[in-house]
N, C-alpha and C positions, 0 to 999 in steps of 0.2 A: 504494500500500500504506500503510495506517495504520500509524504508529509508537508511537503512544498517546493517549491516549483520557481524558478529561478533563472530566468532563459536572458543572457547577456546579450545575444545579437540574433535573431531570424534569419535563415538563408536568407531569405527575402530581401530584408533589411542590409543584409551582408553585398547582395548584388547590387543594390542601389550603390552603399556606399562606394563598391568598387566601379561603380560607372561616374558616379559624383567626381570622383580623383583623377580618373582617365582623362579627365575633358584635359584640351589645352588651349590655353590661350592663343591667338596673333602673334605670331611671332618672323623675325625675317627670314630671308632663304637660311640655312643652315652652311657656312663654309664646309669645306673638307676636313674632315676629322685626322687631327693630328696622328702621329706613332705613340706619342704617351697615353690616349685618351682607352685605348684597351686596357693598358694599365690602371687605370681610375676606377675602370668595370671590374675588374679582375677582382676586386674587395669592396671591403663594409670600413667605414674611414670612422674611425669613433675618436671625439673631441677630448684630449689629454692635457691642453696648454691652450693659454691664450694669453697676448699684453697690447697692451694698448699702443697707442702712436709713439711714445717716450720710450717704449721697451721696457716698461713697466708690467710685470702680471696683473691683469685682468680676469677678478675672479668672478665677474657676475654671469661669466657664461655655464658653472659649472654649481651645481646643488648638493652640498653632503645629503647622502644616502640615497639620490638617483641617477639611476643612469646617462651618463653621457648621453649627448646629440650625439645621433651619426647618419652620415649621409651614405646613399647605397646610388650609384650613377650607372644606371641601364639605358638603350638605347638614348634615346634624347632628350630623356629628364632623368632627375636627381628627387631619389626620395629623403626627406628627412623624418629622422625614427627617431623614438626614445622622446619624445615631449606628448603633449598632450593630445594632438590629434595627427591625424596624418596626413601627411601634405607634401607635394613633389610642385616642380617647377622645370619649365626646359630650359634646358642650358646647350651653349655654343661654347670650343674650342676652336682656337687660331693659336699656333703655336706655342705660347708660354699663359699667351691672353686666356680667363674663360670671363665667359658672362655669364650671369645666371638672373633668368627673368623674374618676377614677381610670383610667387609661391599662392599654391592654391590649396586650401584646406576643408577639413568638415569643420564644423561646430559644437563641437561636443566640450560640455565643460571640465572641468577635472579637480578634484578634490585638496588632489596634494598641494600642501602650500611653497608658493610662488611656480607652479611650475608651469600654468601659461603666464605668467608673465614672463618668464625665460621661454618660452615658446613665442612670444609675438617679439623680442626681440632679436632670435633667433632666427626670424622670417624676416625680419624686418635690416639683417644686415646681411642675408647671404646677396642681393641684389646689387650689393657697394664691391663683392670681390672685383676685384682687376685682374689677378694673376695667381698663376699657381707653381709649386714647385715639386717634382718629387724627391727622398732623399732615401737612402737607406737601399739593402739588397731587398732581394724575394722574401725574405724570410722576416725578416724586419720592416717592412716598408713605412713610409713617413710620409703626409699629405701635408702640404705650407699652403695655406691660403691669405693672401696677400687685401689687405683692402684699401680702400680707398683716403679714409683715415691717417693709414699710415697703422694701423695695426694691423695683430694678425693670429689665426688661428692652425694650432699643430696636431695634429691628428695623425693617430697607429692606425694602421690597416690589417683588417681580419680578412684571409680567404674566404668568399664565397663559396655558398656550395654549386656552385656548377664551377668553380676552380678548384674547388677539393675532391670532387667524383669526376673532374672532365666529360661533364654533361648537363643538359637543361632539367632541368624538374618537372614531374608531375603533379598538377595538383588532383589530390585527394579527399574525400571524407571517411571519416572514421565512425564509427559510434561503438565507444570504451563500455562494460557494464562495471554498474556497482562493484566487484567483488571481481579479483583473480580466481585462478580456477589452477589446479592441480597441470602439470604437463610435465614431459618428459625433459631431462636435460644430463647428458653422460659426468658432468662435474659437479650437477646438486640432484642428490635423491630427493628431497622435498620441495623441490622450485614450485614457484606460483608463477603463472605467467598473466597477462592481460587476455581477457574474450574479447572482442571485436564483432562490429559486421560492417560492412563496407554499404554506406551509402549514397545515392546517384540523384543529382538535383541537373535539373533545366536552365536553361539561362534566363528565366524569367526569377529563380531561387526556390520554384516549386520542389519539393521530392518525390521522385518522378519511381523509386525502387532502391527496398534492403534488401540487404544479401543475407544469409544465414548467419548465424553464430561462428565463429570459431578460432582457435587458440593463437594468439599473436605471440609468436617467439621475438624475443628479446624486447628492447625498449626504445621509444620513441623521443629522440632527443628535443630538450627541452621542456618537456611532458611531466610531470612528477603527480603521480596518480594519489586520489585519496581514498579511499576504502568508503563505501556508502556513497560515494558521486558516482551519478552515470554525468558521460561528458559528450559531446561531437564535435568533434575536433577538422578542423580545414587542415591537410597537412600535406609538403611539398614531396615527394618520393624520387630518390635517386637509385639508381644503380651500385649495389655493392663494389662491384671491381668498376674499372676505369677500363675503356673499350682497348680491346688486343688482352689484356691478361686475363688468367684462367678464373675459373669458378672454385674457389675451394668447397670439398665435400665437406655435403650438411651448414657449408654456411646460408647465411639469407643471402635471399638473392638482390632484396632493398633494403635502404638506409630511408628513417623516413625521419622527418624535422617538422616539431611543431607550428604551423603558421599563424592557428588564430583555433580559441576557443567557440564555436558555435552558440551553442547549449551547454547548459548545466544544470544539472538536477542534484538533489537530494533525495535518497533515496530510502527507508526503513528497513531495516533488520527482518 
């Protein structure tokens, strides 16, 4: 028996939003994409340093106990993640130059304190960058964003996962139940694993078909299940090995990464 009922976003709701953020504004022809600008795509740039015009630190861009800004740069806009709502902008590269247009967001308010206000100023100065620089190897990478100012923001770069599977993603739905369930596993005689069933929505957000039950080996990154929640989870699906290497036996054959919690429920013993 259900005790309450607790639903954070509707497919529905979920396709609006993501048609809301696709739109783009007017913008000029697009130049030729520079040699660095694959680089850009290649990672998730999360905000580490900032100083002002004097080379002073500048600390109002960063919040003890939340997450950095970070910008994620696909095709021809740039998402910015980690503030209060979610918002991309298109941006242009010309050799050292990038521009980046006026940022478009949802409206949803947010609890945490000060964190749209580090959100609207955070939209409100990515439009002043002038230039960018990259520093650091593969493994280290380092983003310098130059502004207009005279200050500027330094930012680590995390692999994407379509740079860490050497592949695009799938996206997916999930629907997790309350409760793990018994399965096999050759290193744990008593593992508990996730039940699942695979669900299929329309592009309108309807759900169009569930699949059956059944046993979801290993674990969903990002995911951390609670006992008594059922969840439905939006989740991107890569490729275990990377194209040309082999499949190791009894591994999965996907790695899957949380995107976005659906649904959530509460669920009675």
């Amino acid at each position: 028996m259900h005790t309450s009922t607790a639903k954070t976003l509707t497919a529905l709701a979920l396709a609006s939003l993501a048609a809301a953020c696709s739109s783009t504004p007017p913008a000029a022809p697009m130049p030729t994409a520079s040699p660095a600008a694959p680089q850009l795509q290649a990672y998730e740039w999360d905000l580490t340093a900032a100083f002002d015009g004097k080379n002073q630190p500048a600390s109002q861009w960063l919040l003890p106990g939340q997450k950095p800004a970070r910008l994620h740069f696909a095709g021809q806009r740039v998402a910015v993640q980690n503030l209060c709502n979610a918002a991309s902008a298109a941006y242009r590269i010309d050799g050292e130059r990038l521009q980046v247009e006026r940022p478009m967001s949802t409206l949803r308010a947010c609890a945490e304190p000060g964190l749209m206000q580090l959100e609207q100023r955070v939209l409100q100065q990515l439009p002043q960058v002038q230039r960018y620089a990259l520093q650091g190897g593969a493994e280290t990478p380092r983003l310098v964003l130059h502004f207009a100012d005279g200050s500027r923001w330094e930012m680590a770069g995390t692999p994407t996962p379509e740079t860490r599977f050497g592949a695009a993603g799938e996206r997916v739905f999930l629907e997790v139940a309350p409760q793990r369930v018994a399965c096999n596993h050759p290193l744990m005689p008593q593992a508990q694993c996730l039940s699942v069933r695979d669900l299929h929505y329309g592009d309108n957000g309807v759900r169009q078909s569930v699949g059956a039950w059944r046993v979801f080996h290993g674990e969903i990154e990002g995911y951390q299940h609670e006992p008594g929640m059922r969840n439905v989870l939006r989740l991107q699906r890569y490729p275990a090995t990377r194209p040309g290497q082999p499949q190791p036996a009894d591994a999965p054959r996907h790695v899957y990464l949380l995107d976005m919690v659906v649904e959530t429920e509460r669920v009675a013993p």
